[in-house]
N, C-alpha and C positions, 0 to 999 in steps of 0.2 A: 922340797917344793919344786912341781913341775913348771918349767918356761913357758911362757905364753909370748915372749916377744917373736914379732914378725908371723905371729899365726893369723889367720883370719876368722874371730867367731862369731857365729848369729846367735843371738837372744830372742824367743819367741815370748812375748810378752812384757809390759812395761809397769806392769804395779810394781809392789816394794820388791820383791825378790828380782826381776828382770832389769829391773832400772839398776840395783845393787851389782847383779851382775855386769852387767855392760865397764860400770866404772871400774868394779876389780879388774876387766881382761884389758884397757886402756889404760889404766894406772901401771898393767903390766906387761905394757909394751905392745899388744894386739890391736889388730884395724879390726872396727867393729861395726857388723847391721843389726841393729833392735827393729823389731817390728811390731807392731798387737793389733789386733784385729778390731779393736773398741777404736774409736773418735771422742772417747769423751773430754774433757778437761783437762784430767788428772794423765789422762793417755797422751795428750800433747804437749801437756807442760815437759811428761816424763820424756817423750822424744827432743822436746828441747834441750833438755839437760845433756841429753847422752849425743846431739849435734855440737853445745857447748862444749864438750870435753875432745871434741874432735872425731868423733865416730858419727855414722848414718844411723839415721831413725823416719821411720814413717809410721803412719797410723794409717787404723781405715783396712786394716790389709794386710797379706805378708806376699811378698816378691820373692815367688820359689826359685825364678832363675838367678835373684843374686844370693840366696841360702845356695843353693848346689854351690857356688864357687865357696862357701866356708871349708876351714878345717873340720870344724865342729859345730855344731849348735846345740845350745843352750838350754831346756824346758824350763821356764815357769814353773811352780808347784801346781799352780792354777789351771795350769793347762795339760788335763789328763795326755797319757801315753795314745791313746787312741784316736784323739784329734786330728778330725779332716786334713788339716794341713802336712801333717806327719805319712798321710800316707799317699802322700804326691809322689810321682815315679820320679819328678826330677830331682827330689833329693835323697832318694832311697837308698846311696852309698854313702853318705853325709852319716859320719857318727851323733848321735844325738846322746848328751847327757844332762842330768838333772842338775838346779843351782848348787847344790850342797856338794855333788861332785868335781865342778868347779873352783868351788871355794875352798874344798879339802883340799885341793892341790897348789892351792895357795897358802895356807891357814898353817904358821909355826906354832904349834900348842897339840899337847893333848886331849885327845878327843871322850867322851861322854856320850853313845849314842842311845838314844834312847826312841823305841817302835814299840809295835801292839794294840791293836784296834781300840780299847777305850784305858784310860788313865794314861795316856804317854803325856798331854800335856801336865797335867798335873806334879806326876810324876819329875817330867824335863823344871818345872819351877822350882819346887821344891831341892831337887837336889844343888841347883845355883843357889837356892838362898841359904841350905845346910853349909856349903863351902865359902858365900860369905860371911856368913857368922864365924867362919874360922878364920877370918882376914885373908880368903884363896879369890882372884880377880878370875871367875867365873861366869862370866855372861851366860844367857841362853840365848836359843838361837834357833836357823831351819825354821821347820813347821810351824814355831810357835808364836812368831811375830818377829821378830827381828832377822833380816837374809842372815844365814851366814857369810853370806862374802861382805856384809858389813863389818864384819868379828875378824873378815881378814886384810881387812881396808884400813885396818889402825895404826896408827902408828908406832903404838908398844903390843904386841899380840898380848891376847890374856893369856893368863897362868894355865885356865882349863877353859876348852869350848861345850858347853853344854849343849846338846843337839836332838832335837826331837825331828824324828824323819818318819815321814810317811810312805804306806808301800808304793804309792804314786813316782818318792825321790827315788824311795830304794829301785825300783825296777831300770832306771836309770842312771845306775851308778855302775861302774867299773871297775877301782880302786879304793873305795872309801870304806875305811878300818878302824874301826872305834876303838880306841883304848881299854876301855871297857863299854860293854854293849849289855840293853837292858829290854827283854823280853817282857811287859806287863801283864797280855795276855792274849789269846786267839778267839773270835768268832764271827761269822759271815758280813758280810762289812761289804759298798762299794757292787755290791750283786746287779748292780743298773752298768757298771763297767766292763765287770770281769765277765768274762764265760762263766764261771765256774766258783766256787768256794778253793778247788788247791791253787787257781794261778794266782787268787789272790794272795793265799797263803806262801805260794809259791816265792812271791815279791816281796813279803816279809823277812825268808827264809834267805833273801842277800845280806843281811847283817852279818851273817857269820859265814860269807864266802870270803874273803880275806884273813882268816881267824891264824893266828900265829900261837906258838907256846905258851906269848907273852899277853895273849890277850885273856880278859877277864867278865866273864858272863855272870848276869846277873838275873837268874830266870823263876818265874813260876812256879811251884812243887805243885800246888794243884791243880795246874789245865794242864790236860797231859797232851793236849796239841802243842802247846807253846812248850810244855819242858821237852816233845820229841825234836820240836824243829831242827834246833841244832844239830842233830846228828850225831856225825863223830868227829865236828870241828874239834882243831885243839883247843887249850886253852882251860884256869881256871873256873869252877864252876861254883856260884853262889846261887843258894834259891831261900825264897821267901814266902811264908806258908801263914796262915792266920787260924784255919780250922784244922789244923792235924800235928802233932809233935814232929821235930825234926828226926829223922833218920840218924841212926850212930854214926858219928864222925862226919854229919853235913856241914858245911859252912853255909851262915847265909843269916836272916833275920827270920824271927817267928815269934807269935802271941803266947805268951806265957798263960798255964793257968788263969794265975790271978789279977790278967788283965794288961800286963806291961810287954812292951815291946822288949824284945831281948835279940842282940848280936852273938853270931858266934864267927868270928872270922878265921882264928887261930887256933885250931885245934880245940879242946872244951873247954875253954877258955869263955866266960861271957862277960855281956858288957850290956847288962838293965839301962833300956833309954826313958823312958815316959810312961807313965800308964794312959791306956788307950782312952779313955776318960779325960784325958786332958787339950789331945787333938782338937783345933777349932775346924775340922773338916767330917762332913756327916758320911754316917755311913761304911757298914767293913770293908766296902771295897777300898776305902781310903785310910783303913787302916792296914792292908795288904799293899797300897800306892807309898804309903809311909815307909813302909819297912824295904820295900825296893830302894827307896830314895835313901836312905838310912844307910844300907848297905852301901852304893854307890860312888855315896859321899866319903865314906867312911877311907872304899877301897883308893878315891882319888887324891886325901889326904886331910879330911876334916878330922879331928878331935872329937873324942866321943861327949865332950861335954860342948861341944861348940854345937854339934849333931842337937844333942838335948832342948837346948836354947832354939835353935832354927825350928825343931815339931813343934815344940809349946806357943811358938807365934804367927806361927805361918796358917794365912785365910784361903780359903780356895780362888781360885782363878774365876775371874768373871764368866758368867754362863754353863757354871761345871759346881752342881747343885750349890748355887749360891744364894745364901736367904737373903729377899730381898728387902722382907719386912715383916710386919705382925702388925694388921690393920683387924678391928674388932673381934680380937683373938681368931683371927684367922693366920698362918702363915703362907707367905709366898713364895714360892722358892723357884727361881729360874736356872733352867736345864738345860739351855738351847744347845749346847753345846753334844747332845744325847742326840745323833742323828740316827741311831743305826737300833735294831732291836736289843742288843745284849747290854748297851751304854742304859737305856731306858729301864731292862730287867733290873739292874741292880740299882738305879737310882728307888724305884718305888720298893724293894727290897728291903732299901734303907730306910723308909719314913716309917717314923713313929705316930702316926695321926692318922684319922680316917683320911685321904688325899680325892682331891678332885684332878683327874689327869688329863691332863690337854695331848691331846694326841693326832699326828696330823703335819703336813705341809706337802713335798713332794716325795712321791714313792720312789723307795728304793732297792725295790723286788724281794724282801723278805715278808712271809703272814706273819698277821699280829696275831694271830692263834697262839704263835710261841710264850705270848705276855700272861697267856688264861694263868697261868700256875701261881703267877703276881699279883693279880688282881681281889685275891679276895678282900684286900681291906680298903677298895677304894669304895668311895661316897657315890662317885659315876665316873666314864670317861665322855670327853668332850671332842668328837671328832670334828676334824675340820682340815680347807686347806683341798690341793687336790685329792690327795688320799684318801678326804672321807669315804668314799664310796667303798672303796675296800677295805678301811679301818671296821665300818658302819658292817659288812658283810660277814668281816670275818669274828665280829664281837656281837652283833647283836644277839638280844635273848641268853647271851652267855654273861653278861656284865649290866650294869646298870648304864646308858648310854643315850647319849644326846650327839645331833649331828648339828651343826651350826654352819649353815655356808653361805653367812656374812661375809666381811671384810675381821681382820684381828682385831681390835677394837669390840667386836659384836660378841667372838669368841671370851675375851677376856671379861665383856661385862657378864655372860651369862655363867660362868664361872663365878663369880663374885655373887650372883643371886643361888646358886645351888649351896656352895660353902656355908658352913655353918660353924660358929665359935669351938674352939678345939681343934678344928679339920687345918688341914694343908692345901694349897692351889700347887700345883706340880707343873709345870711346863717343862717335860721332857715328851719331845715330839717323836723320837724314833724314827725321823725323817729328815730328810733333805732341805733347808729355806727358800728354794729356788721359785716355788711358787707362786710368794708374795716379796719376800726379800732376796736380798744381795747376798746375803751368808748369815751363817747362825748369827754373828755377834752381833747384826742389825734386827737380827728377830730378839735376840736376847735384851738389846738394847731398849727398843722399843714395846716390849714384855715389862720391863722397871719403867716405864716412862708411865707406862697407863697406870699403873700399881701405886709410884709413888704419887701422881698425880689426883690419884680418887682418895688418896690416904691425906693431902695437902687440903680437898676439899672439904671434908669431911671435919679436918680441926679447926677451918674456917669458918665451917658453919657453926 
């Protein structure tokens, strides 16, 4: 664990992870400036907090001449690498690292990292609730809702930190070395950020800059972007495959034949976990999310029958193809969490029903042309959001298509009159929520609010 006493750090941003922040480098002995650029509420209470513990906070703003006197400062997740403030001259010799770097250098436990443009959260849950099923105090953490420097603010550390990091943290990280590190998968993501598809990839590819003898990678066999990334780090190599047999003497998890998940960690040695039929999560992609988590779990000390137990119960994470009902034999299933086009391909991928696809909010510089290969079994797609225009451009006459640019609410009732008994409502937007919302999980939110609410009125009447 790195010293922070007598250092000086800034914290740029004060939602969960910056506020988190500020208390771990003052708990451990650093004078601290928080600052956020919001006035709202939640931004002032959080400056109060981090004045109560004895450090500076302001809202409204960030004060670049008192960041330049930091040792370091601190990113927010929130707050991309590219942000205005970052590229002030006055603090352009100011190291700047991300919260999870931070907190890694505080945090006694074994690390779980887990990147890859779509199923990392998933992924990061699941393998915490595998390890708790084996009685292993395994929190998750990072990217996925709790900071991690809350996981290092405890007062017993956990046994394992679970860690889902985004190319966002990675890009700003230094030292941070996962015990075992888990590649889910690669594809164009974040193109409104990056220049380019490799710098994004590029910032993935810090996972395995720290990679030791001892460390243990658990990768992809079938994106052959994500299985090259790595390189020629060292380190164990586990891969996880659902549509192809494993290679002679692979380690790693893959789909059996006839259906069940199968380990091989040890040589040909396996280890039958569940058949794939039994997952209460839709979709192969999540039965290739299983099998990473499986392995994971397994290499950080779960029992393969604790492993079995944790598949067989484990629901998907809220806004990550989660059924939210079956109103007049219709399903609804909410995706919000599907910001990006490859998250969106394999969600309609996966339905088994004719699907009404809601598609739509703020662009994220990839064409929806990429979706044509998907779309044969939708009913229509329902563009909306700022996007439509280019959703609407790049699909129409090629897809069945309706543009709606109402308010959400307008979009969801007209979805509701095209669906028809048997069909599915899909809300996987392949976009950004910035348009109308605060983050997917307030579009995801408010997507089950109209759903459940027309399904309430409906048994009322």
């Amino acid at each position: 664990m790195r010293s922070l006493a007598g250092r000086d750090v800034g914290v740029l941003g004060l939602a969960r992870s910056g506020l988190a922040a500020a208390r771990l480098a003052l708990a451990r002995g650093a004078t601290v400036y928080a600052s956020d650029a919001g006035d709202g509420p939640a931004a002032r209470e959080a400056a109060q907090r981090v004045r109560a513990l004895g450090g500076e906070a302001e809202t409204g703003g960030h004060d670049t001449a008192r960041l330049a006197r930091c040792d370091v400062i601190v990113l927010s997740p929130g707050i991309p690498p590219t942000a205005a403030v970052l590229r002030d001259p006055a603090i352009a010799g100011v190291p700047v690292i991300a919260e999870v770097e931070l907190a890694f250098g505080q945090l006694d436990a074994p690390v779980v990292g887990i990147t890859g443009t779509n199923g990392k959260t998933t992924v990061t849950a699941l393998v915490s609730q595998l390890l708790a099923e084996a009685g292993i105090d395994a929190p998750a953490g990072g990217n996925i809702g709790t900071a991690l420097s809350e996981l290092a603010l405890r007062d017993a550390p956990p046994q394992v930190a679970v860690v889902e990091v985004s190319s966002f943290q990675l890009a700003m990280t230094r030292d941070f070395a996962p015990t075992i590190g888990v590649l889910t998968n690669l594809a164009p993501d974040h193109l409104d950020w990056y220049p380019d598809v490799e710098a994004y990839y590029a910032d993935k590819a810090r996972l395995f800059r720290n990679a030791t003898a001892a460390s243990r990678w658990v990768l992809n066999a079938e994106d052959e972007r994500a299985r090259e990334l790595i390189g020629d780090a060292p380190g164990t190599r586990y891969y996880f495959r659902v549509a192809s047999a494993p290679e002679p003497g692979e380690r790693g998890g893959f789909l059996a034949a006839d259906g069940a998940l199968v380990l091989r960690l040890d040589g040909d040695a396996e280890e039958r976990l569940v058949d794939a039929g039994e997952l209460r999560i839709l979709g192969p992609h999540n039965v290739a999310n299983a099998l990473a988590a499986a392995v994971a779990a397994r290499l950080a000390g779960a029992d393969a029958e604790s492993v079995r137990r944790g598949l067989r119960g484990f629901r998907a994470p809220p806004h990550r193809l989660e059924p939210v009902g079956e109103v007049d034999g219709v399903l609804w299933v909410n995706d919000s969490k599907a910001t990006n086009i490859a998250s969106t391909r394999v969600a309609v991928r996966g339905m088994t029903r004719p699907t009404v696809l809601l598609l739509g909010g703020k662009h994220k510089g990839e064409p929806y042309t990429e979706l044509l290969p998907e779309l044969g079994g939708v009913r229509a797609v329902i563009a909306y959001g700022e996007a439509a225009p280019l959703v609407e451009g790049d699909l129409r006459g090629r897809v069945p298509l309706e543009r709606v640019d109402g308010p959400f609410e307008a979009v969801v009732a007209r979805a509701r009159e095209i669906a028809r008994p048997g069909d599915a409502v899909l809300l996987s937007p392949a976009c950004a929520s910035f348009d109308m919302f605060r983050s997917y999980e307030e579009r995801g939110r408010r997507f089950v609010e109209l759903v459940t609410r027309e399904n309430d009125a409906d048994h009322r009447a």
